[in-house]
PyMOL Python script that loads the backbone (N, CA, C, O; Angstrom):
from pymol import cmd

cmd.read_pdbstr("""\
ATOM      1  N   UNK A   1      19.537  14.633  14.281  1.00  0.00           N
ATOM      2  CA  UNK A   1      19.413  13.193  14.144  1.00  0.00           C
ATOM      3  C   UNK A   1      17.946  12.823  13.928  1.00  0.00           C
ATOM      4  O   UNK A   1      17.173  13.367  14.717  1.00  0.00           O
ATOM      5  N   UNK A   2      17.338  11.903  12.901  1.00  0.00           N
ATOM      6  CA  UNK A   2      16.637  11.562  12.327  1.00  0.00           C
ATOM      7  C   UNK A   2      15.925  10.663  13.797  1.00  0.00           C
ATOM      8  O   UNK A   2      16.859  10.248  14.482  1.00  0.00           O
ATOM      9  N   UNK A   3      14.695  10.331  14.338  1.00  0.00           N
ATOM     10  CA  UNK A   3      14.284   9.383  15.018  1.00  0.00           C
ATOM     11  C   UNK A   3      13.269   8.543  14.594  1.00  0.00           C
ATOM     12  O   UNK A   3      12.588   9.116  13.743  1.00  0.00           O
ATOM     13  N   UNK A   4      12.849   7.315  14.859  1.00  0.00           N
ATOM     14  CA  UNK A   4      11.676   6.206  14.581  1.00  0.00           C
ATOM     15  C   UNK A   4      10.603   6.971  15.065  1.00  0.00           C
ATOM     16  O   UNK A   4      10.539   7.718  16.042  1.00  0.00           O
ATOM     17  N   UNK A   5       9.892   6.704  14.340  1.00  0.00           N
ATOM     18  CA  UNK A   5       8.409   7.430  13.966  1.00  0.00           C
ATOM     19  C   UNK A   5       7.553   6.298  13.662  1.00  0.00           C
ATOM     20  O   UNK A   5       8.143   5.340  13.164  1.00  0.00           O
ATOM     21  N   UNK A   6       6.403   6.188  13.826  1.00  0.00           N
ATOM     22  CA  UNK A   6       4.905   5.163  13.693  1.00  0.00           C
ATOM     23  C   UNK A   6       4.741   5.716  11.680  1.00  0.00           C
ATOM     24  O   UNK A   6       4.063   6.682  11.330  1.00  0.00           O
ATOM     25  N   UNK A   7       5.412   4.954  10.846  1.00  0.00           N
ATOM     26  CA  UNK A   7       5.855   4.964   9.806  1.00  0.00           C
ATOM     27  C   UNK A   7       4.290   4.119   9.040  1.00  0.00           C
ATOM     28  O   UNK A   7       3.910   2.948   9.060  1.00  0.00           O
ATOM     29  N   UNK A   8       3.708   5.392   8.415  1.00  0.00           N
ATOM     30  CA  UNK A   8       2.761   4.587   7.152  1.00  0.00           C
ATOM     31  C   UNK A   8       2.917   4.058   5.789  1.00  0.00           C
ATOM     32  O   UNK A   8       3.710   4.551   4.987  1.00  0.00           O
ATOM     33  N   UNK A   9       2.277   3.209   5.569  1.00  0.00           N
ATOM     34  CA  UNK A   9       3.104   2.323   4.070  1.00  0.00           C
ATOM     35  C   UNK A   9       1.514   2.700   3.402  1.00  0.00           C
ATOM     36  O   UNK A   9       0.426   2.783   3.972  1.00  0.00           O
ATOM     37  N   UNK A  10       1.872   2.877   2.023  1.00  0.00           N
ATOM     38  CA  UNK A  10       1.223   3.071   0.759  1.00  0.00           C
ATOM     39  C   UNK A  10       0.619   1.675   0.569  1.00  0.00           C
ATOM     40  O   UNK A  10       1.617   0.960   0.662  1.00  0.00           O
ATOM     41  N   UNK A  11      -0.502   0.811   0.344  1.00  0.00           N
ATOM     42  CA  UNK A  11      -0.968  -0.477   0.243  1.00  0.00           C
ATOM     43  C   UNK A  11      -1.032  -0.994  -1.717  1.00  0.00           C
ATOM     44  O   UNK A  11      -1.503  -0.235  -2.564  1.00  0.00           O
ATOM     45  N   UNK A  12      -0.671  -1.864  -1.921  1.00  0.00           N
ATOM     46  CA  UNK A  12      -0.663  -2.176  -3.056  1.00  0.00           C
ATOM     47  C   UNK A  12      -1.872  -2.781  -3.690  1.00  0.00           C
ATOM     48  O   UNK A  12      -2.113  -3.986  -3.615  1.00  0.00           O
ATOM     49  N   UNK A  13      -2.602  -1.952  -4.293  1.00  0.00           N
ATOM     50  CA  UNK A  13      -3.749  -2.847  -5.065  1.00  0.00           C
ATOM     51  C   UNK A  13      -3.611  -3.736  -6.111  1.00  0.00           C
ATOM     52  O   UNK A  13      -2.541  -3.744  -6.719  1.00  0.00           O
ATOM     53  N   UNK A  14      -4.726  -4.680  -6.514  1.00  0.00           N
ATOM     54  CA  UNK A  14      -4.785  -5.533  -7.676  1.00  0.00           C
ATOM     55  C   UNK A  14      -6.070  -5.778  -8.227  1.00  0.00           C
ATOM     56  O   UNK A  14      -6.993  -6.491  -7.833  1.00  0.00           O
ATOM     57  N   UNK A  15      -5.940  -5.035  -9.229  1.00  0.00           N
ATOM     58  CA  UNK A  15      -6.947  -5.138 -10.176  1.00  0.00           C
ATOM     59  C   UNK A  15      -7.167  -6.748 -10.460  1.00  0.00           C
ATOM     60  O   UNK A  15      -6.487  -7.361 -11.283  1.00  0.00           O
ATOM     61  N   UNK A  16      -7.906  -7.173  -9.900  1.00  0.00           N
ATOM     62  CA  UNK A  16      -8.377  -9.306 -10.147  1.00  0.00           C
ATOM     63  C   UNK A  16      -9.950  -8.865 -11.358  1.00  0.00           C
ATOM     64  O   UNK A  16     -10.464  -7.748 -11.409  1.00  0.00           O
ATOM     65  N   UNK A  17     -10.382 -10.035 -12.146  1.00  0.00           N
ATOM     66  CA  UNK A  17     -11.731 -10.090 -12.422  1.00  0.00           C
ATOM     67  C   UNK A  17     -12.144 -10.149 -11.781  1.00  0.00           C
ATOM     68  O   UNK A  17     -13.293 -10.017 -12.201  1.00  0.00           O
ATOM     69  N   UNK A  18     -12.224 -10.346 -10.279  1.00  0.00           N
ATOM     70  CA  UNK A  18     -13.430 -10.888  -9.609  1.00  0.00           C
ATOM     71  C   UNK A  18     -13.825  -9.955  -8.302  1.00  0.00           C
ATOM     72  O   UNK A  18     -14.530 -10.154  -7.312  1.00  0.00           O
ATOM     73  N   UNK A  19     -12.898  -8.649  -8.856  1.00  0.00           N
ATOM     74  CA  UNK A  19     -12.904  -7.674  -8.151  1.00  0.00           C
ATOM     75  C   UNK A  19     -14.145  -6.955  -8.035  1.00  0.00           C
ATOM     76  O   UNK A  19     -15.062  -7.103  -8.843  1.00  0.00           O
ATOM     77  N   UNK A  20     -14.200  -6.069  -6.903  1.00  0.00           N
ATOM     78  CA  UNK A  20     -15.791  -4.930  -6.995  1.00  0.00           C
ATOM     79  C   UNK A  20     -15.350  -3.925  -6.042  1.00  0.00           C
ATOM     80  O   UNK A  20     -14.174  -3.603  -5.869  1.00  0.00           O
ATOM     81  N   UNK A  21     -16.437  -3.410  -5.387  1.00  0.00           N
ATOM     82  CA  UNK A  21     -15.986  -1.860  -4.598  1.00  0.00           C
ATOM     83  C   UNK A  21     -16.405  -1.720  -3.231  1.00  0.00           C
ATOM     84  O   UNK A  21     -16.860  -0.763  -2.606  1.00  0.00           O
ATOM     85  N   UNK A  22     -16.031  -3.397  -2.791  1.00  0.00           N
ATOM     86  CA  UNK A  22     -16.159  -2.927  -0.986  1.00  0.00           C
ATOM     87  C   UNK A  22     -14.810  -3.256  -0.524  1.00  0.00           C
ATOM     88  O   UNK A  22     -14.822  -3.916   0.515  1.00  0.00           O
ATOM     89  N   UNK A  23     -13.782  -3.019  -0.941  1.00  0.00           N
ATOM     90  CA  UNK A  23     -12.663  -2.168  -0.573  1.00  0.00           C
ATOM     91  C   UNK A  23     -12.380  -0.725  -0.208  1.00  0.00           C
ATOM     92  O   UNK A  23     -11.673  -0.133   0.607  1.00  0.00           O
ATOM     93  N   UNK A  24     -13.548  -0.308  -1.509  1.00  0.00           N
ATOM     94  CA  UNK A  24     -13.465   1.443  -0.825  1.00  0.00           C
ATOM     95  C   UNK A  24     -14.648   1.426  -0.358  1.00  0.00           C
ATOM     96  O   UNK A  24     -14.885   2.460   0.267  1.00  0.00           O
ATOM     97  N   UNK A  25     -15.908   0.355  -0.402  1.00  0.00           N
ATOM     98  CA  UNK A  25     -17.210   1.326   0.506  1.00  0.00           C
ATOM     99  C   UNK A  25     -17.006   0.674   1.669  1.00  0.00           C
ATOM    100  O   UNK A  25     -17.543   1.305   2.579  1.00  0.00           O
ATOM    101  N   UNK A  26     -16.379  -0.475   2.115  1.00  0.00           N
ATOM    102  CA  UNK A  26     -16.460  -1.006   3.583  1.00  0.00           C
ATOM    103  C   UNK A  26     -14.847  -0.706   4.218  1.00  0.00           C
ATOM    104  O   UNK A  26     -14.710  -0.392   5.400  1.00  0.00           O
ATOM    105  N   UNK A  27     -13.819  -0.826   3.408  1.00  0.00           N
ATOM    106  CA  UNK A  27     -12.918  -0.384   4.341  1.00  0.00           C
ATOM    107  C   UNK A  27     -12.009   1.009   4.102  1.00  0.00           C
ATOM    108  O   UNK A  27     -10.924   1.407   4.527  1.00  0.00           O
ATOM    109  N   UNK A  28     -13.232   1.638   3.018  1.00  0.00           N
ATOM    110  CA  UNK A  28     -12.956   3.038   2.712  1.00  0.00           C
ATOM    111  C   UNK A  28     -11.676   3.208   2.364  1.00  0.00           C
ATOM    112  O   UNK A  28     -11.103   4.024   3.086  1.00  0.00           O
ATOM    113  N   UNK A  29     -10.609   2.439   0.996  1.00  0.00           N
ATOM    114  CA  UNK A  29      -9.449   2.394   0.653  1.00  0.00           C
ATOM    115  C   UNK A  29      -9.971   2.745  -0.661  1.00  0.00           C
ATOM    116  O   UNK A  29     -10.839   2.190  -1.335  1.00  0.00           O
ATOM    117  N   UNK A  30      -8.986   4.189  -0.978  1.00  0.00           N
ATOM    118  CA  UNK A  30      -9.047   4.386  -2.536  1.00  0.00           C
ATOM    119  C   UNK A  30      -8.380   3.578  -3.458  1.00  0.00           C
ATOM    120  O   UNK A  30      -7.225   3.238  -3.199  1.00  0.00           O
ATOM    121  N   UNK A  31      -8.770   3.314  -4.209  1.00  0.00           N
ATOM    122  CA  UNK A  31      -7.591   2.433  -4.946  1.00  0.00           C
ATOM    123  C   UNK A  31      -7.651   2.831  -6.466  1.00  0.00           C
ATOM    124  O   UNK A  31      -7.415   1.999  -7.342  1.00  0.00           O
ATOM    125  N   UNK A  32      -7.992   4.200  -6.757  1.00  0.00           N
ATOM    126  CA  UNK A  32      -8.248   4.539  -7.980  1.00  0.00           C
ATOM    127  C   UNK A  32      -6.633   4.599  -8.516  1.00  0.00           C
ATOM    128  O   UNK A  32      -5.699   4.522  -7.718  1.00  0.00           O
ATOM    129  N   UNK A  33      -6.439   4.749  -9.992  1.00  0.00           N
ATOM    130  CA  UNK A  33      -7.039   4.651 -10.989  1.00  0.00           C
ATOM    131  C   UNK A  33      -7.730   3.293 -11.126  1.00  0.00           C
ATOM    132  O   UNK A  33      -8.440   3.250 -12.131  1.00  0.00           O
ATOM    133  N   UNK A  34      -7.722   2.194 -10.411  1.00  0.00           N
ATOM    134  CA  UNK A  34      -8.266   0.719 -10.670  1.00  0.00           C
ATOM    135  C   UNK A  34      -9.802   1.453 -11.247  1.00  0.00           C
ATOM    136  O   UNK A  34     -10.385   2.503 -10.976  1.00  0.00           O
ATOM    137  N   UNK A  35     -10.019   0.554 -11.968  1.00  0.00           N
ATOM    138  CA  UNK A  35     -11.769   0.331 -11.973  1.00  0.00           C
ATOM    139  C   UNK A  35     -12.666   0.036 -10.771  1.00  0.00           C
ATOM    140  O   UNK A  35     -13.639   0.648 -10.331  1.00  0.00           O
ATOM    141  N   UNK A  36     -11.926  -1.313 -10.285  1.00  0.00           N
ATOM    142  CA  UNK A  36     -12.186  -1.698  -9.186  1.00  0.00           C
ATOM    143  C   UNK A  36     -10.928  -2.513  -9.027  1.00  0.00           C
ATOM    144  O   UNK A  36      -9.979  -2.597  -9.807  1.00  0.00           O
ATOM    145  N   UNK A  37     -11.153  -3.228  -7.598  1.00  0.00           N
ATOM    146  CA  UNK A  37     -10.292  -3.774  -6.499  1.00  0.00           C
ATOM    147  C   UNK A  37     -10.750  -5.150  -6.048  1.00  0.00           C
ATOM    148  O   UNK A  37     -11.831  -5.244  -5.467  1.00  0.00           O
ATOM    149  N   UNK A  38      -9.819  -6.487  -6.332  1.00  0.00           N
ATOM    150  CA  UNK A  38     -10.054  -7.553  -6.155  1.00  0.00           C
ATOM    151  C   UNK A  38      -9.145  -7.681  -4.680  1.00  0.00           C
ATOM    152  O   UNK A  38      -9.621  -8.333  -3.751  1.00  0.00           O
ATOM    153  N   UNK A  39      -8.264  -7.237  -4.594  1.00  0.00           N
ATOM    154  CA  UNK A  39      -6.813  -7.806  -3.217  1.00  0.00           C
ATOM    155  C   UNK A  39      -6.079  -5.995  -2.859  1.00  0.00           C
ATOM    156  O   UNK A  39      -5.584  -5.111  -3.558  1.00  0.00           O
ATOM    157  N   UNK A  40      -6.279  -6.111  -1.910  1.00  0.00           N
ATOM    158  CA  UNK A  40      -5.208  -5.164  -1.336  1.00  0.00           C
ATOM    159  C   UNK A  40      -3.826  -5.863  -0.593  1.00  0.00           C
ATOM    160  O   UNK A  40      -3.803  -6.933   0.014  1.00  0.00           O
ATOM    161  N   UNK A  41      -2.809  -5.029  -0.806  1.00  0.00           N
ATOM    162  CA  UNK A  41      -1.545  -5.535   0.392  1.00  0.00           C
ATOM    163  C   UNK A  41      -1.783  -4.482   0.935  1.00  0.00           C
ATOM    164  O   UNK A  41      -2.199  -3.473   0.367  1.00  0.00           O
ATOM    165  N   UNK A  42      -1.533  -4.610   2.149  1.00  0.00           N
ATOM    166  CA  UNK A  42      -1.280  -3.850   2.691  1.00  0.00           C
ATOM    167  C   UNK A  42       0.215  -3.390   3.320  1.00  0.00           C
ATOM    168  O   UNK A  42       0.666  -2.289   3.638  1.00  0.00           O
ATOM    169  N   UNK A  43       0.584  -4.304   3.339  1.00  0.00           N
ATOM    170  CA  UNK A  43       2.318  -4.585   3.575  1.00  0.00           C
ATOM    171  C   UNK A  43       2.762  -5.776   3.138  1.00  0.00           C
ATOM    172  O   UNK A  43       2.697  -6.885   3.668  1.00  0.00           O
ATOM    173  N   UNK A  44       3.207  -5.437   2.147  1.00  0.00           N
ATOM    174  CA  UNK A  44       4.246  -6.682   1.116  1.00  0.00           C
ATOM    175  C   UNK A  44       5.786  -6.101   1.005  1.00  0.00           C
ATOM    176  O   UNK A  44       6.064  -4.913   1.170  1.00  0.00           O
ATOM    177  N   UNK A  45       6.828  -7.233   0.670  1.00  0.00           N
ATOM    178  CA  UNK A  45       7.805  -7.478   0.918  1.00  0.00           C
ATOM    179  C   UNK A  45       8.264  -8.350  -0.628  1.00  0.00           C
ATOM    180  O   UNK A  45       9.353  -8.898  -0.806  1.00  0.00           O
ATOM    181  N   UNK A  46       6.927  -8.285  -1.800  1.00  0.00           N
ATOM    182  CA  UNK A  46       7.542  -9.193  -2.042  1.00  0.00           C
ATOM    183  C   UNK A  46       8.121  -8.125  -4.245  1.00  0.00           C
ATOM    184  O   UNK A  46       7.463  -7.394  -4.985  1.00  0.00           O
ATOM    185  N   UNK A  47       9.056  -8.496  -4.307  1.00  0.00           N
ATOM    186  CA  UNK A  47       9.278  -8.116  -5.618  1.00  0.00           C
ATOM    187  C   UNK A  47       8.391  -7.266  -6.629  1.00  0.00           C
ATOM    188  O   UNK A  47       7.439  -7.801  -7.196  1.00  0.00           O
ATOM    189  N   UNK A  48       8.613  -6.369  -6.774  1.00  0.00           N
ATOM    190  CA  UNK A  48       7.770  -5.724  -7.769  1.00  0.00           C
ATOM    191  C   UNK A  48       6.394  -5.130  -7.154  1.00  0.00           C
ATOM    192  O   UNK A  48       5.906  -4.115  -7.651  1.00  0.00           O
ATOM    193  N   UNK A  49       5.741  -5.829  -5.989  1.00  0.00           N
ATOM    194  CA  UNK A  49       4.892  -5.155  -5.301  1.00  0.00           C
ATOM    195  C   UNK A  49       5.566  -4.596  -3.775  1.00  0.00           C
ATOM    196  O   UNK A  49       4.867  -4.819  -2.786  1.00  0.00           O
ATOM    197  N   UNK A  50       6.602  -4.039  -3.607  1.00  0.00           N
ATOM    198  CA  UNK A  50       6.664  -3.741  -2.602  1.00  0.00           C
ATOM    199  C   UNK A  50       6.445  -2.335  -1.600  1.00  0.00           C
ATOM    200  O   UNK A  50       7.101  -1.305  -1.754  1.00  0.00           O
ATOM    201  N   UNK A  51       5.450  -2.514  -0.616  1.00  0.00           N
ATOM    202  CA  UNK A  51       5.509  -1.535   0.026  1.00  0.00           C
ATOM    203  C   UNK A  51       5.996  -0.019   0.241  1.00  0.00           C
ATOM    204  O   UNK A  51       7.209  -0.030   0.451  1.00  0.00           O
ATOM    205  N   UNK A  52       5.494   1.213   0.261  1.00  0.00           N
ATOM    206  CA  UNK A  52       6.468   2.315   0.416  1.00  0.00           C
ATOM    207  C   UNK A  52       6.034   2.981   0.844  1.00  0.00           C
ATOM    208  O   UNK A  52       4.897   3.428   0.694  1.00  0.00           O
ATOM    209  N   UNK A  53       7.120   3.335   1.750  1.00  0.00           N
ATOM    210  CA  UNK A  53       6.806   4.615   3.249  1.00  0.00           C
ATOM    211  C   UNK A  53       5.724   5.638   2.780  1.00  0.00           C
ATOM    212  O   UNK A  53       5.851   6.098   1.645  1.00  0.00           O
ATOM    213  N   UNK A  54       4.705   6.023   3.527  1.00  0.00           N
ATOM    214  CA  UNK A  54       3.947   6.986   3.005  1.00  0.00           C
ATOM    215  C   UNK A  54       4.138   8.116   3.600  1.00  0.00           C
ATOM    216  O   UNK A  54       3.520   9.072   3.130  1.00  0.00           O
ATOM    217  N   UNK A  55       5.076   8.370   4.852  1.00  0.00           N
ATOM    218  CA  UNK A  55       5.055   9.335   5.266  1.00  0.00           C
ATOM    219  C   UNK A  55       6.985   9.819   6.172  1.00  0.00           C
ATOM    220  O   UNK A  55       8.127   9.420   5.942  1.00  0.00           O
ATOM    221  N   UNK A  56       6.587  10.491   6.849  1.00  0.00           N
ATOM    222  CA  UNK A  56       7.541  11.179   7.348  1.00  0.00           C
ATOM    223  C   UNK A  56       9.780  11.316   6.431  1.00  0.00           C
ATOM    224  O   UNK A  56       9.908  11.179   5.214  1.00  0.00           O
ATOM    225  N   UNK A  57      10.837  11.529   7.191  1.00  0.00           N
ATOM    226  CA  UNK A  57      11.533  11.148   6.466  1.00  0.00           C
ATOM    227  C   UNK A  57      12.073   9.991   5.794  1.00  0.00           C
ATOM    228  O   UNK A  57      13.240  10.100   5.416  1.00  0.00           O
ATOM    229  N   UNK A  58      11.459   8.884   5.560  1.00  0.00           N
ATOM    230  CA  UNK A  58      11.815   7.710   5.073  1.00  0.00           C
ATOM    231  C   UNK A  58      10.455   8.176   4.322  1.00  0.00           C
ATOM    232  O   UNK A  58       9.684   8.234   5.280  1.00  0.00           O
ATOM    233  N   UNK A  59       9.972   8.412   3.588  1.00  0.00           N
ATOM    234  CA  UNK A  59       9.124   8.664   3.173  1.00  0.00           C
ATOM    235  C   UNK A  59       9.574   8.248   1.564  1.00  0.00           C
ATOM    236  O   UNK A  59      10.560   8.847   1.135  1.00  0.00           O
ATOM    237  N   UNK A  60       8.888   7.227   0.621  1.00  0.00           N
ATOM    238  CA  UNK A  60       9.563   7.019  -0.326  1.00  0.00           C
ATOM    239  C   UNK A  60      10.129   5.608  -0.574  1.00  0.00           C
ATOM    240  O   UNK A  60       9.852   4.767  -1.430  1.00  0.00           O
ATOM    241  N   UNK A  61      11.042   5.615   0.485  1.00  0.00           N
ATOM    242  CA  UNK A  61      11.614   4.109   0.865  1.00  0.00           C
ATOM    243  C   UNK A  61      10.770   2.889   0.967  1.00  0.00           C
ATOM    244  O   UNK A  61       9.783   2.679   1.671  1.00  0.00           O
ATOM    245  N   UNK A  62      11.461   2.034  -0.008  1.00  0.00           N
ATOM    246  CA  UNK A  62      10.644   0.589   0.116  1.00  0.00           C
ATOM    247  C   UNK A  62      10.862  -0.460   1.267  1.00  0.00           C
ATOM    248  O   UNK A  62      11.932  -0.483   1.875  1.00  0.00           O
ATOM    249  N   UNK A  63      10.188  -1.032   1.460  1.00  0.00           N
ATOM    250  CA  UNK A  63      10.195  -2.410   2.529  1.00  0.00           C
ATOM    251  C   UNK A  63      11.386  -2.911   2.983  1.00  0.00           C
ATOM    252  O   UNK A  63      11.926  -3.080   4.077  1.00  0.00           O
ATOM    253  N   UNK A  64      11.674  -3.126   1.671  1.00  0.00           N
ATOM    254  CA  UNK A  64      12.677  -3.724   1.598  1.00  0.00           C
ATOM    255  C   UNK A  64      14.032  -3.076   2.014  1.00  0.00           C
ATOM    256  O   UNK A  64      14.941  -3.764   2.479  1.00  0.00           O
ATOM    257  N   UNK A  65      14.171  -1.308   1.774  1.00  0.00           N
ATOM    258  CA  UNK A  65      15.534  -0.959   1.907  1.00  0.00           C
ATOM    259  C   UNK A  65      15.331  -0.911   3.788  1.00  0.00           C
ATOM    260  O   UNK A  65      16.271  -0.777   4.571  1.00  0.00           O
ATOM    261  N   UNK A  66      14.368  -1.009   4.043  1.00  0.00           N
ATOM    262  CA  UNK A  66      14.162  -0.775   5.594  1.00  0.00           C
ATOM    263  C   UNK A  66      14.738  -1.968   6.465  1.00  0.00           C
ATOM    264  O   UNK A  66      15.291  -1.863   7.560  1.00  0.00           O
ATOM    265  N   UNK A  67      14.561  -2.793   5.950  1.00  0.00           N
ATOM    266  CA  UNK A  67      14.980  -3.948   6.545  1.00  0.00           C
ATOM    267  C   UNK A  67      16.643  -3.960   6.179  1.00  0.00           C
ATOM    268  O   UNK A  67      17.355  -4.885   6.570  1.00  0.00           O
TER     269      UNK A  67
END
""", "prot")
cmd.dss("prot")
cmd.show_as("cartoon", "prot")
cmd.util.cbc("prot")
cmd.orient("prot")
């Protein structure tokens, strides 16, 4: 039997114009291939950007099928 685990989510970047690179030098988040990084999610729920397990067996699974 499968148990709940402290479950990490993959964060969704967004390339904005008004983006730059203290996303990865101050809160040390890769967000390559971007150029750079205007917005991170970090946990979204919402259509087309949604969240996904980064680890263990749910690993894969979106936000959404979790709920």
């Amino acid at each position: 039997m499968n148990q709940l685990y402290p479950m990490k989510f993959k964060p969704v970047f967004k390339d904005k114009i008004w983006g730059g690179m203290k996303i990865k030098t101050i809160l040390g988040m890769n967000y390559s291939p971007l150029p750079n990084c205007g917005e991170v999610w970090v946990l979204s729920g919402i259509e087309g950007n949604t969240s996904e397990v980064a680890n263990g067996f749910l690993k894969g699974n979106e936000l959404n099928e979790l709920i």
